[in-house]
N, C-alpha and C positions, 0 to 999 in steps of 0.2 A: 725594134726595133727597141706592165708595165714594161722601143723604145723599146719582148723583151724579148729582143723579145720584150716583151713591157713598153712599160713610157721610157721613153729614148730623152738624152738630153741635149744632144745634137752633136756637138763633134767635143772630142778633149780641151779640157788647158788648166795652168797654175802654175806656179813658182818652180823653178829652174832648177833642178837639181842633177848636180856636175857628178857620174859614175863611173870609176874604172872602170874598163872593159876587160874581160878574162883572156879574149884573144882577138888577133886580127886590128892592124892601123885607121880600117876605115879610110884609105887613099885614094881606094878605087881600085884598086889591083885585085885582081880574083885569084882564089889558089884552087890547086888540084881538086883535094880534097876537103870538104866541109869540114870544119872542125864540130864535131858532136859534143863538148862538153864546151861550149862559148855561152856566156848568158847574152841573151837578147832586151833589150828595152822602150818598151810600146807605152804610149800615153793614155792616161784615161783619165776620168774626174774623179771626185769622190764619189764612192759609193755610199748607196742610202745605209744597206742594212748587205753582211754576208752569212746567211742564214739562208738556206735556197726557197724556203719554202717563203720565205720573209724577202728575197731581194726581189724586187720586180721594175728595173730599171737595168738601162743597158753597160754601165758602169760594170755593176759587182757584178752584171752576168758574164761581161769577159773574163773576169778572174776566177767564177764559178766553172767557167768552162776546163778552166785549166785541172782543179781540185776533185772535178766530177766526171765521173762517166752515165752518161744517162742508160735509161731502157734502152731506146730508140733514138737514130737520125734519122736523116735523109737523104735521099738519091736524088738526081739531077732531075727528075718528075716529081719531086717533092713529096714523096711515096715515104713511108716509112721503112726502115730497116732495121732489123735488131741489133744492139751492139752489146750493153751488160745484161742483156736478154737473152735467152737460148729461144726461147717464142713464146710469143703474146696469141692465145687463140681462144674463140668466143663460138660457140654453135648459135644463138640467137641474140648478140650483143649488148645481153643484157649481166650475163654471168662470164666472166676473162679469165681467164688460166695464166697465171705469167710463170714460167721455167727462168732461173738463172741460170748466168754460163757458171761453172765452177771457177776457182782459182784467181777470183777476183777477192782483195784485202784492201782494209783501211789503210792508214797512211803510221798508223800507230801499229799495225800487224796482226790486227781483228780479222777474220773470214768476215765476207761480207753475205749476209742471208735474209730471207724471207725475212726474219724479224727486225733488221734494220730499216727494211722500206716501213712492215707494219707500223713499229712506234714512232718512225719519224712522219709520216701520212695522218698518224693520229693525232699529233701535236699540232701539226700543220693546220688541220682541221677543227678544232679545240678550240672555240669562238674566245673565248677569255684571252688566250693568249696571244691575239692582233695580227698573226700571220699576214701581210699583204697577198699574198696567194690562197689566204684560205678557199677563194671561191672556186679556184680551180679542181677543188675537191667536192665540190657541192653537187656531183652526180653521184658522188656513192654513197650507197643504201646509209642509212642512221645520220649523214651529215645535218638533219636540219636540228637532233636532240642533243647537238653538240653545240648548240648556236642558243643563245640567249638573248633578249630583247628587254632595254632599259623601261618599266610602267612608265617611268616619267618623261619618259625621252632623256636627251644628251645633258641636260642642266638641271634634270630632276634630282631630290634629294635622297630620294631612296633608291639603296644600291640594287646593281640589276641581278635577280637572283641566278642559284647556278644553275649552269644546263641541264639536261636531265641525264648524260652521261659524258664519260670521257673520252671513247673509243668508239670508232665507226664500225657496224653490225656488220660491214660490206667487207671486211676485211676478213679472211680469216685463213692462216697456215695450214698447207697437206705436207708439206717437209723442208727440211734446211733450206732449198732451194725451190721449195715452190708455193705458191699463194694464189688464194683466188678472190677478185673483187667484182663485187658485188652490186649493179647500178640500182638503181630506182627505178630507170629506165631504158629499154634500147639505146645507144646511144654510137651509129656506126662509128665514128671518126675514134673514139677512145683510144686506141692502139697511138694515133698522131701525137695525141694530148700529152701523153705518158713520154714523149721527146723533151717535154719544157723541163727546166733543172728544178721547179720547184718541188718532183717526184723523186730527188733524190734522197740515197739513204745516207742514215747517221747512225755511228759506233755507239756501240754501250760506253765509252768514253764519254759521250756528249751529254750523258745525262745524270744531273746530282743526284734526282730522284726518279721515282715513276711519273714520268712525262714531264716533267722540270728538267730544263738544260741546266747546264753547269755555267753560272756563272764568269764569263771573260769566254765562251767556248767561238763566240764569234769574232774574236780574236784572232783566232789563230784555229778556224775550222781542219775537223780533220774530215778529208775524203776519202774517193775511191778511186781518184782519177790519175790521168799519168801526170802530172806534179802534187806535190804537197809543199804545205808554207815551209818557208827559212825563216825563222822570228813569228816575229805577230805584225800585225799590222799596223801601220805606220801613218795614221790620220794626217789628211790633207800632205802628207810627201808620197809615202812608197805601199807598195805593198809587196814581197819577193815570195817565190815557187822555184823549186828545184825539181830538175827529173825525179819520179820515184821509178826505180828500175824493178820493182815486184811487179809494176803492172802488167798484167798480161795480157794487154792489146797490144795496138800497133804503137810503137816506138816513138818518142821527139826525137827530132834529128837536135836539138839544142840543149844544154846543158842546165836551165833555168830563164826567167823573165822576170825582170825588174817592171812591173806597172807605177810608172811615173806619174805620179797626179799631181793635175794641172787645174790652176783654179781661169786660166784664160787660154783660149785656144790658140791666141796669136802666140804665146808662148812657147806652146807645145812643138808648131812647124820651125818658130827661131830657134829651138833644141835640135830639129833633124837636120837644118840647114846646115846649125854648127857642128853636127858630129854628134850631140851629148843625147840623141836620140835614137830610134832605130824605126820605128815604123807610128803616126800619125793617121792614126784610122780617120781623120776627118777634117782635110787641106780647112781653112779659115775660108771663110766666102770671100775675102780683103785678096787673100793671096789668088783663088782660083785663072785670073788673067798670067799671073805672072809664074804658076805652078810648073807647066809645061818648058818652059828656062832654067826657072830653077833647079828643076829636080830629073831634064830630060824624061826618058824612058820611065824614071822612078815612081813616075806621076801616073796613077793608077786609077781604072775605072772598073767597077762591077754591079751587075743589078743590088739593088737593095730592095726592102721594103717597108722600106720605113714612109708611115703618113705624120705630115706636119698640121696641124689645125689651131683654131683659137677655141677657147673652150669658155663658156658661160657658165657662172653661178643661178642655174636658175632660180634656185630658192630665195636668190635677192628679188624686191619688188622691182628694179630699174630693170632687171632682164626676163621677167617672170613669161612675158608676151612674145611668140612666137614671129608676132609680125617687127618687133623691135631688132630682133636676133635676126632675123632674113634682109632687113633695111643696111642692116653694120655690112652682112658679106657681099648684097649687091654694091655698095660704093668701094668694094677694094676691087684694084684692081691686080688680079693674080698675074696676067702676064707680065706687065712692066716690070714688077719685081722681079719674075723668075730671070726676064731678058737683064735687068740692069744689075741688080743685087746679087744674083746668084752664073750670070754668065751663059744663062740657057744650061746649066748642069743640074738642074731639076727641071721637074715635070708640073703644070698647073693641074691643083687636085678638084676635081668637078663631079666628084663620089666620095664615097665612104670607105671603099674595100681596095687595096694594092691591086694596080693589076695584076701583078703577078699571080694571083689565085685564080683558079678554076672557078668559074660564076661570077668572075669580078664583070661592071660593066661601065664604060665611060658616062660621063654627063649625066646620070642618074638623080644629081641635085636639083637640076632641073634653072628655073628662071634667078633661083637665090643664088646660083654660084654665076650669075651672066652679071658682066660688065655694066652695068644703068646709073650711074651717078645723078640724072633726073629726078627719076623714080624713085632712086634710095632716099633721097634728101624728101621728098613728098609724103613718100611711105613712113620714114622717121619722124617727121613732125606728126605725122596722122594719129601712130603710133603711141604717141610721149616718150620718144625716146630720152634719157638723159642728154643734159645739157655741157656735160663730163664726162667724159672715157679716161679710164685706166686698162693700159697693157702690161703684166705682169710678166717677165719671163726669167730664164736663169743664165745669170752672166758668165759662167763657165762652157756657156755652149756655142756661142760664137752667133749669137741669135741678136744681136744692137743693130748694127744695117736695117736688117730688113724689119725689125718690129719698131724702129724708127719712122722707115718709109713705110709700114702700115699706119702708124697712128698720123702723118702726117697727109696723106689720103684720107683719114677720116673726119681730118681739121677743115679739108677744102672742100669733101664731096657732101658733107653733113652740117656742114656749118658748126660744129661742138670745139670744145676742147680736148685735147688727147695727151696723156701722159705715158709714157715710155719708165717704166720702173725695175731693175734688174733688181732680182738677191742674188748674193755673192754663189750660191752653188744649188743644183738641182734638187739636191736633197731636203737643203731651206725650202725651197717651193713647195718641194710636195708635203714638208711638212706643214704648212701656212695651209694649202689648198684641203691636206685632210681635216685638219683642224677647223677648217671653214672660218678663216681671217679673214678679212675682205681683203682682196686684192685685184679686184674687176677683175676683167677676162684677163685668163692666164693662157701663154701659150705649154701647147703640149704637143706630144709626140707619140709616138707606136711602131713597133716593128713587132713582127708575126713572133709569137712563141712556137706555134704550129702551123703548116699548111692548111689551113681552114676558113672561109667565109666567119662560120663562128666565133673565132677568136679577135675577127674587128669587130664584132656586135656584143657576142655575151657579155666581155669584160670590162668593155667601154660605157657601155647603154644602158643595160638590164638596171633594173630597178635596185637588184642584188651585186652588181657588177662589182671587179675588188677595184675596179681605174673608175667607176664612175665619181667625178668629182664634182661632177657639175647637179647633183641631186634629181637628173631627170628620171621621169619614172610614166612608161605610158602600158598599161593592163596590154594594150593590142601588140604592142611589140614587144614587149616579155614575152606573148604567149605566143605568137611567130618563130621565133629565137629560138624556143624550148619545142616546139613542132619540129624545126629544123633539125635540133638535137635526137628527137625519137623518131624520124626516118631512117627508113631500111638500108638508105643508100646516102651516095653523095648526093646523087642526082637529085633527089626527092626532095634532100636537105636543102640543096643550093636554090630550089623551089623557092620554099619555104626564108632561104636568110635574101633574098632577093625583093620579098615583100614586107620584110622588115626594115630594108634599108629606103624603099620606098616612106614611111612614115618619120624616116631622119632627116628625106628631103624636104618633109613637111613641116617639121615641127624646129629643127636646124638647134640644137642643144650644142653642137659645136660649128665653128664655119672650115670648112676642109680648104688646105690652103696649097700644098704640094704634096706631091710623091717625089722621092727621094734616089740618088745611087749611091753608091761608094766613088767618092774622090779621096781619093790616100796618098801619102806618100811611104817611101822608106829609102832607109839609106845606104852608103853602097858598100855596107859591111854584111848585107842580108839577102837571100833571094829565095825563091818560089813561096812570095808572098801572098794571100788571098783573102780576101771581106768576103762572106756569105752572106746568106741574103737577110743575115739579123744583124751585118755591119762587125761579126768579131772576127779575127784574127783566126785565123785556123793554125792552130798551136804543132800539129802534127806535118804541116807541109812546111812553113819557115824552117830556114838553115841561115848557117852562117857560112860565107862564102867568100869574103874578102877581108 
């Protein structure tokens, strides 16, 4: 859904930018036949980082989508399926065989092989080098002697020594096309994991040295997928992709995509309304009454999975107390917002995990996500809550409404102060939140990188987590999580992540606010439009059609 798949920023927006179109008036009038070489033009925000192993946010994972083909997707059970895999297979789940398909190439006209996953999984992994995904690699064998820890901590003066290697042990090539990894431990779901783009490969192109990318190479990345860039990329305006027609999967029906970035959402829907847009993965919450007029039929709905939360700085001494953190989520009141801000087009979240997963379960938060504006205000003074709240969120995502009408819920039901404070774009946030700047609770977001219970707990929670920003850390629910992970099955697993999410209801590091769908629009130059359940654009089924 890093939301990635990832932290999500919520829906598109920013400044206007006016683009020829290659074909078709945009009047409404539908033609015979789709024209296959029209570029199309979909909104998004800035992306943080396009580096896959490095984006973990929902921005640059649309555009990664386009650039990359992964191992694996997914079928309509949320099953994996091989795509630049020929097969993924494990006799005890602990050793994986991966087969490519042959006749897959870079965008530069590199074959693509074992050793492009190998050194780019390497680098990925390579603690020094800040990866936001590294921790997605942190089940294969040698990850932890690729990881280094500062003596002094984060402000100490002495630099943190180096790892004890560069390269994961788990990795290791049987030929051009095949490789096998290595876990530490059982781990059934691996084959799912291997769907998120941060397992994508990179060309000997990308690299100045051994295991050093090449300077400006996240510019203007080169992939494996059916588009590659037109130019480089175009900060805070554009970023453009044209068909690569070497690819040897399935076909775009369109002849390239201009990703519009939008630094406000309201901007992004007044671009589709006017024509100067083509498809709005994420109507404005302003607009959602009057979408269905606007935009008729064009006005689109699909599951999502994306979870909305506020997220604490536990390390701060004002949120340090469990009982402070559960006082803040019983005085909000989730429905009223969903009903009045959002239109009833989300869902009030009263868990931790989308339902859309297998072992997901309602109401698991228990009494801290229940409505008691009493007891909150009781609880909170008992407590020492602050006498001051700050709400942090990102203004590019169309999140002012309702993290308005949160803080001012927390002005009446707590008697405090509450400040509402936007940065200009997602990526500011998450820079401020890693850095650990104060910025009280921040809101956040998530959508599935993979079909798994795991992927709302590891990455969020874990002690090691690559999202946990909120600095919690509990021994019992690390070592549940990672139980979870070395079960034989799902079923075993979903045991196991079911009693870890029990200790989130207790301890509340974030307050779970909604579950999410896709409201979209597009415009009526384009059709067999569609949002997966990670909210992108499926680049293979859009056409252009009027």
């Amino acid at each position: 859904m890093r939301v990635s798949r990832r932290m999500t920023w919520g829906a598109a927006a920013a400044v206007a930018v006016v683009l020829a179109t290659t074909a078709c008036s945009g009047d409404g009038g539908g033609s015979e036949t789709p024209d296959g070489d029209a570029v199309i033009r979909i909104g998004i925000a800035e992306p943080q980082h396009m580096i896959p192993s490095n984006a973990t946010e929902s921005a640059g994972a649309q555009v990664l989508a386009a650039l990359y083909t992964p191992l694996v997707e997914f079928d309509a059970e949320r099953k994996p399926v091989e795509v630049a895999a020929e097969s993924i297979e494990s006799a005890d789940n602990v050793l994986w065989t991966v087969k490519l398909k042959g006749g897959y190439t870079f965008h530069n006209g590199e074959p693509v092989t074992a050793d492009s996953y190998i050194t780019a999984w390497n680098h990925a992994a390579y603690g020094p080098n800040g990866n936001g995904g590294a921790y997605f690699f942190g089940q294969i064998e040698g990850y932890d002697d690729l990881q280094s820890t500062d003596p002094d901590g984060e402000e100490g003066p002495q630099k943190a020594p180096e790892p004890k290697a560069k390269t994961l042990t788990g990795l290791n090539k049987v030929d051009d096309l095949t490789f096998t990894v290595t876990l530490s431990g059982p781990f059934a779901e691996f084959e799912s994991v291997l769907g998120y783009h941060v397992f994508s490969p990179l060309p000997a192109a990308a690299w100045a040295s051994d295991g050093v990318l090449k300077e400006g190479f996240e510019e203007a990345p080169i992939g494996n997928g059916p588009f590659r860039m037109k130019g480089t990329w175009q900060h805070d305006s554009r970023i453009e992709v044209e068909r690569y027609d070497a690819h040897p999967g399935p076909k775009p029906k369109i002849g390239g995509v201009v990703f519009q970035i939008y630094q406000q959402v309201t901007t992004d829907y007044a671009d589709l309304l006017a024509g100067n847009n083509d498809v709005t993965r994420q109507v404005p919450t302003e607009s959602l009454g009057s979408a269905p007029t606007d935009l008729g039929d064009r006005f689109r709905k699909s599951p999502l999975s994306s979870f909305q939360f506020l997220a604490f700085p536990t390390f701060q001494p004002e949120f340090a107390r469990a009982e402070v953190r559960r006082a803040i989520s019983m005085a909000i009141d989730r429905d009223e917002i969903v009903r009045t801000i959002f239109k009833d087009s989300q869902t009030s979240a009263r868990s931790f995990v989308s339902p859309l997963l297998a072992g997901a379960r309602p109401d698991t938060c228990g009494e801290p996500c229940q409505f008691d504006p009493a007891r909150a205000k009781t609880d909170y003074q008992a407590a020492g809550g602050p006498a001051r709240l700050q709400i942090s969120y990102n203004g590019d995502g169309g999140h002012k409404d309702w993290v308005e009408a949160t803080c001012n819920q927390l002005k009446n039901n707590l008697g405090v102060e509450c400040a509402s404070t936007p940065e200009a774009k997602f990526a500011d946030l998450l820079n401020k939140v890693e850095a650990k700047t104060p910025v009280g609770m921040f809101r956040m977001g998530w959508s599935m990188d993979y079909p798994s219970m795991q992927n709302y707990l590891g990455p969020i929670y874990t002690t090691k987590g690559s999202s946990n920003y909120y600095g919690f850390s509990n021994a019992e629910f690390d070592r549940l999580v990672e139980e979870g992970e070395r079960a034989p099955n799902q079923e075993e697993a979903i045991k196991k992540y079911q009693e870890a999410e029990q200790i989130l209801a207790r301890e509340m590091p974030v307050i779970p606010l909604r579950f999410g769908q896709n409201n979209y629009g597009h415009s009526t130059r384009v059709g067999n439009v569609e949002l997966d359940a990670q909210g992108q654009v499926d680049l293979l089924k859009i056409e252009v059609t009027g």
